[in-house]
C-alpha positions in Angstrom: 68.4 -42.0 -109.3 67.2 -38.5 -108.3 64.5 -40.3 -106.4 67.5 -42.2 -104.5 69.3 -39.3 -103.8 66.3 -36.9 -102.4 65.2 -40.4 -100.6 68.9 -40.3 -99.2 68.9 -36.9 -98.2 65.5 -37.4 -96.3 66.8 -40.0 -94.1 69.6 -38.3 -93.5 67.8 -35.6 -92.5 65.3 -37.4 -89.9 68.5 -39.3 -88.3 70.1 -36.0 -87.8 66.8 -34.8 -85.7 66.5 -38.2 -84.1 70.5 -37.9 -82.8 69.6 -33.7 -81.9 66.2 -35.2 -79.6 68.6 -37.7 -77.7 71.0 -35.4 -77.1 68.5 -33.1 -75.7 66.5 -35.4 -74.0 70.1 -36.6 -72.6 71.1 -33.0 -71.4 67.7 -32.0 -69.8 67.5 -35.3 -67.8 71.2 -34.7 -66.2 70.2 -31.1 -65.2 66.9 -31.9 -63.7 68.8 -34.8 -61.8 71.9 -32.3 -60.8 69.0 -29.6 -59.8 67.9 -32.4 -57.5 70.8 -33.7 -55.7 71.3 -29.6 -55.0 68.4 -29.7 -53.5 68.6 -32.9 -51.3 72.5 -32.0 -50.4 71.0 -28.6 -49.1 68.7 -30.5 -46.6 71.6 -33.2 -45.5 73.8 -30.1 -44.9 71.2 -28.2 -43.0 70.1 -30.7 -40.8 74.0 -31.3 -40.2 73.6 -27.8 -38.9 76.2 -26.5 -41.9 74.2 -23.7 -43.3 76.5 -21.7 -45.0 77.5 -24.6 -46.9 73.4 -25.5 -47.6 72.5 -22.1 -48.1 74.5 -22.5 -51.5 73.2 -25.1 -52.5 69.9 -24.3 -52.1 70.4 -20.9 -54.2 71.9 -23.2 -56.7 68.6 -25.6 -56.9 66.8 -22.0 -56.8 68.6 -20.7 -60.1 67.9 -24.4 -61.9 64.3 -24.3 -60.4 62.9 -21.0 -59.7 59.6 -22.6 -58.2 61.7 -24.8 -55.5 59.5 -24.0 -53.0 61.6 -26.0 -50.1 64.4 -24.2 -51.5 63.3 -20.8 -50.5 61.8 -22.7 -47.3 65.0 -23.8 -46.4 66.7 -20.4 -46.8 64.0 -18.8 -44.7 65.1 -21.3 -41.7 68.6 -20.1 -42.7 67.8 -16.7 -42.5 65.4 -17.3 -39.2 68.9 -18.9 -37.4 70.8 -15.7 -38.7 68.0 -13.4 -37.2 68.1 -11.8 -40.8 64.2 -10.9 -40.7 64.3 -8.8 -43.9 65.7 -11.9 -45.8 63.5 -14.7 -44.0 60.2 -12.7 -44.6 61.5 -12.3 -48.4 62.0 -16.0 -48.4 58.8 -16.7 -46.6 56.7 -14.6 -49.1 58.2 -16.8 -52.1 56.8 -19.9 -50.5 53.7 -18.4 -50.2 53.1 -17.0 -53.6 54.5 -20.3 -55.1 51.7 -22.5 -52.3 49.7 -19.6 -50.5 48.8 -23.1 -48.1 51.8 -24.0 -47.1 51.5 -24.3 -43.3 55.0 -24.3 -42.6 55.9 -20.8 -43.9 52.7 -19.2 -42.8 53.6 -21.1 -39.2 57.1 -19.6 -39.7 55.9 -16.3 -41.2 53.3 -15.6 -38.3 55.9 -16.2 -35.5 57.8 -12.8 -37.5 55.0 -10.7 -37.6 54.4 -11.5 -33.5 58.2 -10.8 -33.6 57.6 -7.1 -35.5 54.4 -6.7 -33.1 52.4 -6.2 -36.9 48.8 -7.3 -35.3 46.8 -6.7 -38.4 49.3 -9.0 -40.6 49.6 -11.5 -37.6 45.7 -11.8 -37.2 45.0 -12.0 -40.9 47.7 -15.3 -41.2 46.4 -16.6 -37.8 43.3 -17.0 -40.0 44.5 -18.3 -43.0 46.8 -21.0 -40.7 43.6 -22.1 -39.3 42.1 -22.6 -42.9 44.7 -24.6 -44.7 47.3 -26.4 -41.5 48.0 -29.5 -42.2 51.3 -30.7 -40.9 51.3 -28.0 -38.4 48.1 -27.8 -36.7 49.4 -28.3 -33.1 51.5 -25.2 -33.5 48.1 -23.5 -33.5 47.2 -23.0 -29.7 51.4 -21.2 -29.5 50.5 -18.5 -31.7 47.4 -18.0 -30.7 49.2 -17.8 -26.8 51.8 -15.8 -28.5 48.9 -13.4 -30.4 47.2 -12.6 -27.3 50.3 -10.0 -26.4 49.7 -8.3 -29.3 46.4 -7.4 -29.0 45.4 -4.5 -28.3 43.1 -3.3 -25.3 40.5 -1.6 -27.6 40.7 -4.4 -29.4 40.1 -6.9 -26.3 37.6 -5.1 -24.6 35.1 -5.2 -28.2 35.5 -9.5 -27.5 
């Protein structure tokens, strides 16, 4: 009889943890799959050229997924259109510490140091573009062009 009842309260005990795991299981699989529709709205919206509206959305996927790197991508392009550079370069330097080879944002991240005339910065990511471009490999020879402005004549003369 004690047996029974200790037997009972055992299997009570494991359905109890079995229901608690489905739940959970249930919740985290909605929010990763809400986390990704913010995402992929984001990118419809921009591309609709409605950035306020993505911008949101792409904070959103952000404070789901801290390490969405297209997230902070997409806001630097955001902030690129607004000619926020503080913002964009903030943006740019999250991609980069989440994937120090993403092409795209050292492409996009370059073309602001040319922008701020920073030679030193825009020499040292000219470099590391070279090493890791993938996608963007043609953009090479324009900020190389674009590089040449920035040099300066010391620094031309010693080539």
């Amino acid at each position: 009889m004690i047996h029974s009842a200790i037997k009972s309260k055992h299997i009570m005990k494991n359905f109890f943890l079995i229901k608690l795991f489905v739940a959970y299981f249930i919740i985290i699989t909605s929010s990763v799959a809400v986390q990704s529709t913010y995402l992929e709205k984001g990118i419809q919206l921009f591309e609709k050229k409605k950035y306020k509206e993505s911008k949101i959305l792409f904070e959103r996927e952000i404070v789901f997924n801290p390490k969405s790197e297209k997230s902070y991508l997409y806001l630097a392009k955001i902030f690129k259109r607004n000619e926020n550079d503080e913002e964009q370069e903030m943006n740019l330097n999250t991609v980069l510490l989440l994937n120090p080879k993403n092409d795209e944002a050292i492409y996009m991240l370059t073309l602001l140091k040319i922008k701020q005339s920073d030679y030193e910065q825009t020499k040292d990511l000219i470099n590391k573009f070279t090493l890791v471009c993938k996608s963007f490999c043609s953009k090479e020879k324009e900020i190389r062009k674009k590089f040449e402005k920035l040099i300066p004549e010391d620094e031309k003369n010693n080539n």
